[in-house]
Every structure is written in C-alpha cells, then in structure tokens.
KOLNULO-794993 format. One record per residue (C-alpha): residue number from 0; z negated, y negated, x; residue in three letters. Coordinates in pm, 1 decimal. Example, Ala and Ser with C-alpha at 12.3 -4.5 7.8 and 13.67 -1.06 7.14 Angstrom:
RONU  miza        up     north      east  lodren
RONU     0    -780.0     450.0    1230.0     Ala
RONU     1    -714.0     106.0    1367.0     Ser
//
This chain:
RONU  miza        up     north      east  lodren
RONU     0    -867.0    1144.2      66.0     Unk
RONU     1    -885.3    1523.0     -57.2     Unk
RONU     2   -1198.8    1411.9    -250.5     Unk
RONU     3   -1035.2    1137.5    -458.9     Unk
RONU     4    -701.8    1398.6    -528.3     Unk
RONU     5    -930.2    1639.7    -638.2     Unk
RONU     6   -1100.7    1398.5    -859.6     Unk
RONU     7    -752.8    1253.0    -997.4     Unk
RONU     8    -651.8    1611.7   -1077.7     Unk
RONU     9    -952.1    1689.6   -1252.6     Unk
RONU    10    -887.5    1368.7   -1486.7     Unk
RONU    11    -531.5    1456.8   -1555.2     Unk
RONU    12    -641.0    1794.1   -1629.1     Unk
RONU    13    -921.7    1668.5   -1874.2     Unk
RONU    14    -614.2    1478.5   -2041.4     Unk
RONU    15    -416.7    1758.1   -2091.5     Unk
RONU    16    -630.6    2038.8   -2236.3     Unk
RONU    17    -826.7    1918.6   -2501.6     Unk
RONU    18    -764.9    2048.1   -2855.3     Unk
RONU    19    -499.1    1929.7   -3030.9     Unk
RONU    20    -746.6    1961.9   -3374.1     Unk
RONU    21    -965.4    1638.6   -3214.9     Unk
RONU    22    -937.1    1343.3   -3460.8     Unk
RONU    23    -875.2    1052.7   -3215.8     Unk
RONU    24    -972.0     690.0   -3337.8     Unk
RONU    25    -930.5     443.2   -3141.6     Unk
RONU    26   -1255.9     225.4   -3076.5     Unk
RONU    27   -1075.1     -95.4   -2982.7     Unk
RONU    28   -1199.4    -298.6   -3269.1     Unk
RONU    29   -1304.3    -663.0   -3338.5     Unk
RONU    30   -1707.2    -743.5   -3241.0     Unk
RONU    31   -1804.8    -439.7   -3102.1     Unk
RONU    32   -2022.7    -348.1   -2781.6     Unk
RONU    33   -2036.6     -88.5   -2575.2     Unk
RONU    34   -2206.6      78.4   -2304.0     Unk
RONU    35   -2147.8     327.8   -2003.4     Unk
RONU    36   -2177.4     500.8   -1646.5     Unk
RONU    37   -1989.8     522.9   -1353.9     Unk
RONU    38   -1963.5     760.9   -1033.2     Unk
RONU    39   -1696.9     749.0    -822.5     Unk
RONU    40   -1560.2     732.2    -480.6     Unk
RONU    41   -1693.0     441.7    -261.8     Unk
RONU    42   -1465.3     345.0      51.1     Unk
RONU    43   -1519.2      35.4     350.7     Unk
RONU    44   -1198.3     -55.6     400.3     Unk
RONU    45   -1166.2    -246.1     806.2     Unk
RONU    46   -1536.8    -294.7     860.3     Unk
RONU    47   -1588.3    -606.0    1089.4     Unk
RONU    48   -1893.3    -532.2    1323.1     Unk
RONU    49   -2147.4    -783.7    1473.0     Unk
RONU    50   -1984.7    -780.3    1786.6     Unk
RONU    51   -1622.3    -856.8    1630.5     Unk
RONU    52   -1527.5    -527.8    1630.3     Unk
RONU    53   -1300.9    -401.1    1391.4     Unk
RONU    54   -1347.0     -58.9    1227.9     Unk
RONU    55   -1024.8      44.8    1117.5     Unk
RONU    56   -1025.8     328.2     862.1     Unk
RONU    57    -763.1     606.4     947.5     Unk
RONU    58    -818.7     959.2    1004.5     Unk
RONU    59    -994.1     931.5    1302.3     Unk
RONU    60   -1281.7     725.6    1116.8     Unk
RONU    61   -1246.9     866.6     770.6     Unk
RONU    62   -1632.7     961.3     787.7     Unk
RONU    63   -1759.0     589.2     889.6     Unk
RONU    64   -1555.2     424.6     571.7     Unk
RONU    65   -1612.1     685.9     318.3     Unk
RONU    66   -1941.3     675.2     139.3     Unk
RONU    67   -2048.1     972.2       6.2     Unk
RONU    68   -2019.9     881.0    -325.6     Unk
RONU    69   -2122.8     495.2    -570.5     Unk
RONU    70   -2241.5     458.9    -966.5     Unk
RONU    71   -2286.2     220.7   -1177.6     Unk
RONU    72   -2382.2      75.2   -1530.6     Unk
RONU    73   -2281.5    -136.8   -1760.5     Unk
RONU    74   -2207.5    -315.6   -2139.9     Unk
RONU    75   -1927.2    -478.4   -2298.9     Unk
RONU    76   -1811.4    -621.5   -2580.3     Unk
RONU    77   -1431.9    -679.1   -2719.1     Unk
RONU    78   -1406.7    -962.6   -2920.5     Unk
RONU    79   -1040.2    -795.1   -3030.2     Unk
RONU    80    -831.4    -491.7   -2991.5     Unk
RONU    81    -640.2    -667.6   -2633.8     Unk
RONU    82    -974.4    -859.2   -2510.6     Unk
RONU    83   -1318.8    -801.4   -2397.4     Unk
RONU    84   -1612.3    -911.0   -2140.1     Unk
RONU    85   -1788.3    -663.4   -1931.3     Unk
RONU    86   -2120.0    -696.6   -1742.6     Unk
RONU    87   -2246.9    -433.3   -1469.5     Unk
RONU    88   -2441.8    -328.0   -1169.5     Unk
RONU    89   -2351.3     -97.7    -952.7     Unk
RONU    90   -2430.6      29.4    -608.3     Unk
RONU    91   -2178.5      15.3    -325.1     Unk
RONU    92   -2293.2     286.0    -137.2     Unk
RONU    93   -2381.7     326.1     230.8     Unk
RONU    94   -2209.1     375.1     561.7     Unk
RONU    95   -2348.2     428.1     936.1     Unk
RONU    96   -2143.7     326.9    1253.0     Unk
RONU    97   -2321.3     297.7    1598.3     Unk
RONU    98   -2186.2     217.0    1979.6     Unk
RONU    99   -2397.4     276.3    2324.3     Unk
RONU   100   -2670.1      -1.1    2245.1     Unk
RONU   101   -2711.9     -26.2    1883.8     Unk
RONU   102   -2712.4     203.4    1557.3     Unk
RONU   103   -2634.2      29.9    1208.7     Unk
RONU   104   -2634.3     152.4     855.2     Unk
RONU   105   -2452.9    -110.4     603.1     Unk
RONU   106   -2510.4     -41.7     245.8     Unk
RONU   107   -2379.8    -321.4     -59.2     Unk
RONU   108   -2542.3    -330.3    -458.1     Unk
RONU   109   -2377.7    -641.2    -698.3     Unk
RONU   110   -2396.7    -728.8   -1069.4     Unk
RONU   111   -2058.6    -813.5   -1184.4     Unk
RONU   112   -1897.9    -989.3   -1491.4     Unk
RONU   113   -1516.7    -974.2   -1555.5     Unk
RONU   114   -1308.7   -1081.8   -1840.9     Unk
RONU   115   -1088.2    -722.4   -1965.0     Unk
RONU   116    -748.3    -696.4   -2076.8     Unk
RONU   117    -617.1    -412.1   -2263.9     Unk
RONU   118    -300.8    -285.9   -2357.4     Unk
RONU   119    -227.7      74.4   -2586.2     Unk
RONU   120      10.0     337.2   -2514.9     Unk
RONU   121       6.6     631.4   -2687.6     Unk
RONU   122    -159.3     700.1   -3048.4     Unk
RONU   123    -438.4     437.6   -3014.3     Unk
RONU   124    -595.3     736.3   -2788.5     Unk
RONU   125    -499.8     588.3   -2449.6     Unk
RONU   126    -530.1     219.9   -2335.9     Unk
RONU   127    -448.6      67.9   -1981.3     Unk
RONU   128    -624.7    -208.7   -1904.8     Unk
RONU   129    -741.8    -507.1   -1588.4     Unk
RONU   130   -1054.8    -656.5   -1527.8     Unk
RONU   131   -1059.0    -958.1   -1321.4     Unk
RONU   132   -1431.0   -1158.4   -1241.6     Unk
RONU   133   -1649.7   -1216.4    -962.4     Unk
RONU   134   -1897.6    -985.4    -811.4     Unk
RONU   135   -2265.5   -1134.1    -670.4     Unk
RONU   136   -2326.9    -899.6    -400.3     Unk
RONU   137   -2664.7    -814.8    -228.3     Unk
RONU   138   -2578.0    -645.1     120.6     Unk
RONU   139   -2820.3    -506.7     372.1     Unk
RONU   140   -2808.4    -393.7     702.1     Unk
RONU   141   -3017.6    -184.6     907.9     Unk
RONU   142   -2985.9    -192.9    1289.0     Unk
RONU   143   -3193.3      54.6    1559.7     Unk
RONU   144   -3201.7       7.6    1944.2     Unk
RONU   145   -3358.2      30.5    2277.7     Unk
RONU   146   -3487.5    -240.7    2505.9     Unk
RONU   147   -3517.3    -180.8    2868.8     Unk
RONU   148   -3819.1      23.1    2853.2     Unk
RONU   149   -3672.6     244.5    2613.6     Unk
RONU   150   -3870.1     163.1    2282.5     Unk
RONU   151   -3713.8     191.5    1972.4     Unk
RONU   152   -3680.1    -152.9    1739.9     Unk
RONU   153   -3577.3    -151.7    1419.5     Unk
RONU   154   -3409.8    -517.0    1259.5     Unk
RONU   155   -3305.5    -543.4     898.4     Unk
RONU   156   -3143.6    -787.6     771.2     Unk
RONU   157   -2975.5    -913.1     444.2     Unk
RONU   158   -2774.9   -1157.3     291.9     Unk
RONU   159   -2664.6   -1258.7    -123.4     Unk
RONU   160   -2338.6   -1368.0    -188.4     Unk
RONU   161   -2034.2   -1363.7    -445.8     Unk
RONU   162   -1677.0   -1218.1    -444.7     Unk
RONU   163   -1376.9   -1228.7    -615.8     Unk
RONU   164   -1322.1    -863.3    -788.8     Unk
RONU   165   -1016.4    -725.3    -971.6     Unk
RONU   166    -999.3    -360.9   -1119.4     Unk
RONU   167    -775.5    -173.0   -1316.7     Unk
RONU   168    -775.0     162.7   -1494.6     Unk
RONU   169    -689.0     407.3   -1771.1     Unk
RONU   170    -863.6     487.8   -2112.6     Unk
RONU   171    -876.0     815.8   -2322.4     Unk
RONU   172   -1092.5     814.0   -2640.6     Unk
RONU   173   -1226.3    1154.6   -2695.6     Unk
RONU   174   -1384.5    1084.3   -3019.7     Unk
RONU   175   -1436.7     804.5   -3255.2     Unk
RONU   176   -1740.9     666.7   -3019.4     Unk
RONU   177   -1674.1     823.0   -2690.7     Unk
RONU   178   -1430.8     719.5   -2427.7     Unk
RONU   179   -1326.2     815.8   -2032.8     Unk
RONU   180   -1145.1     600.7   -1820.0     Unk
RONU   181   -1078.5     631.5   -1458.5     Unk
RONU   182   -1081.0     284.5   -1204.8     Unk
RONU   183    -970.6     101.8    -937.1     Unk
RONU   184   -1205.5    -171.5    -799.0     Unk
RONU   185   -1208.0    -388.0    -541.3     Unk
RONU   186   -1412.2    -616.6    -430.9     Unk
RONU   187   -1342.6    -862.8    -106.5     Unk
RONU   188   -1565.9    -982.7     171.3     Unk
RONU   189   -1879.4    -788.7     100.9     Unk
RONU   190   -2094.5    -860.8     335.4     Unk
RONU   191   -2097.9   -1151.3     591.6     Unk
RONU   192   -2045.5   -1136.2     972.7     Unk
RONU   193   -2245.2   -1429.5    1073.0     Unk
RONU   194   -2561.0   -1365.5     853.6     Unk
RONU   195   -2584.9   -1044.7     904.8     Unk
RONU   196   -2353.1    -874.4    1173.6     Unk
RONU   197   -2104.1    -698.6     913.9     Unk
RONU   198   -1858.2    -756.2     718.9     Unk
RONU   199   -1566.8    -568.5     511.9     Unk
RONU   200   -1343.7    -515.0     161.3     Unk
RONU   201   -1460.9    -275.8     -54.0     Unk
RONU   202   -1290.7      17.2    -306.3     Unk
RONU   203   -1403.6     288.4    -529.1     Unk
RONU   204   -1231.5     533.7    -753.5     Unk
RONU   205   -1454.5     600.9   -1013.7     Unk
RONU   206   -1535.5     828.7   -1378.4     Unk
RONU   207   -1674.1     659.1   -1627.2     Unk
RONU   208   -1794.5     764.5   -1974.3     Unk
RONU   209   -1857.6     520.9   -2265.0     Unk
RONU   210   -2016.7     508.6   -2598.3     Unk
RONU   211   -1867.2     251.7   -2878.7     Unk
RONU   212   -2158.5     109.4   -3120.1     Unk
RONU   213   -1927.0     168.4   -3457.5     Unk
//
C-alpha cells in the first residue's frame, strides 16, 4: 500500500510543477497511432490455491499478493478525439505462497485488446479515459516438494486462457507528442484452479509514457 501512495504522490507532483512556459497540444486527433510503456504496481487479489484454499490479501499477507513490481507495451490508434483501440502485452508479475508439503510460485503474461474512451478536462492537456476488452492470459505455475524419502520434485505446469479486462486512468500531455497517464487495470480469473492448481483476480497501478506519431 505505501508503495502505490508513494507512486500516486509522485504523479500528482509531476502534475503540478512543470513550467507554466510548456506549450501543451493536445494529441487527441483523428487517424493517429501511438505507442508506449508501462511499469506499475502488480497485486493478486484472493488467490485460490490447489487445495481450495483461499489466500486472502490483508496485512497479514501483503507480501504473498504484492508482486514486486509488472510492465508492459503497447500501440494504439484513435480513430477521433473521444475513441480509440489499444493492443498490448504485458507481464503480470510473480508471487510465491507455500504450506508444509508443497512450495508454489504463480506468475501470469497476456496480450490484450480493448476499445478506449476518452473524455477532456482541462485545456486539451488532461483527458480521463476507460478501456474495456478482453485479456488472453498465459499463466504458469511452478510447484516444489518432497516425497517420502525426502527428494525434491519439481512440477510445472501451465494453462492459456481469456478474461474480461476493464481499466481506467488519467492523461497529461507534456508536449505536442508525449503523454503520461496513470491506470487502473483489472483483469478477472487469471489463472485456473482445475488446470493448474491456482487461481485469482488481478490489479496493477501503473506509469505509462507515450509517444503520438503527429
């Protein structure tokens, strides 16, 4: 939790105290792509184990659900100033939860499309905006254990699926072809408890950066 404040504040701050001398344009045009980074703030939310044990993230298992940190890339293109398409891959992530018998590490990668929605607010510098698609998912898990005479096995295992993903966020144009934005996402059902032992809904708070081919 104190990393995603700190990263909020940091945002906020960024939006505050640039120059006032910066010519802002807003790249929201018609037929224009665009491409960018992420890194944010990965998080399992309620991890269901292969055992049908539930993982339920609250300060006790902050470190199992937190990831230490996700990223991504992607491209888009706005066919207007209030509509767009978006294509990505990003990774997920990885988190490691064990009992008495078994040790497991769970880690998630998708490609994603969404259809975007965007809205201005202020001086065609800052947008709000929704993306709403489906994510294909690639999830892999890694379990280590003993048998009776002690020996260590190692099983991995992984599955492919899609999910339903919504995100929303905030855009600041810095310059005529740069933009920030900071994002929700979330992602449902990543993962699979009967194909591969876990399953759970994913969220990241992520920094992206963006350059505007105008």
């Amino acid at each position: 939790m104190k990393k995603i404040q700190t990263l909020t504040l940091i945002i906020i701050a960024h939006l505050i105290y640039l120059p006032d001398n910066i010519a802002y344009s807003n790249p929201l045009k018609k037929n224009t792509w665009y491409i960018g980074n992420k890194i944010g703030l990965p998080r399992y939310n309620n991890i269901i184990t292969y055992i049908n044990e539930i993982i339920t993230c609250n300060n006790t298992n902050e470190e199992i659900c937190n990831s230490h940190i996700g990223f991504g890339t992607f491209i888009g293109y706005h066919t207007d100033q209030c509509f767009g398409f978006e294509l990505g891959y990003n990774w997920l992530g990885q988190i490691t939860y064990s009992n008495e018998e078994i040790k497991s590490s769970f880690e998630v990668q998708n490609i994603d499309i969404s259809t975007k929605l965007y809205h201005p607010i202020i001086h065609d510098s800052i947008n709000i905006y929704t993306k709403i698609g489906g994510a294909i998912w690639h999830a892999s898990i890694k379990n280590s254990y003993h048998d009776h005479t002690n020996k260590i096995h190692h099983l991995n295992i992984n599955d492919t699926s899609i999910s339903p993903l919504l995100s929303f966020g905030i855009e600041y144009t810095i310059k005529k072809q740069w933009t920030t934005r900071l994002e929700y996402q979330k992602i449902n059902n990543v993962g699979n408890i009967h194909s591969i032992g876990a399953q759970s809904n994913h969220t990241m708070i992520n920094l992206n950066i963006l350059y505007y081919f105008i």
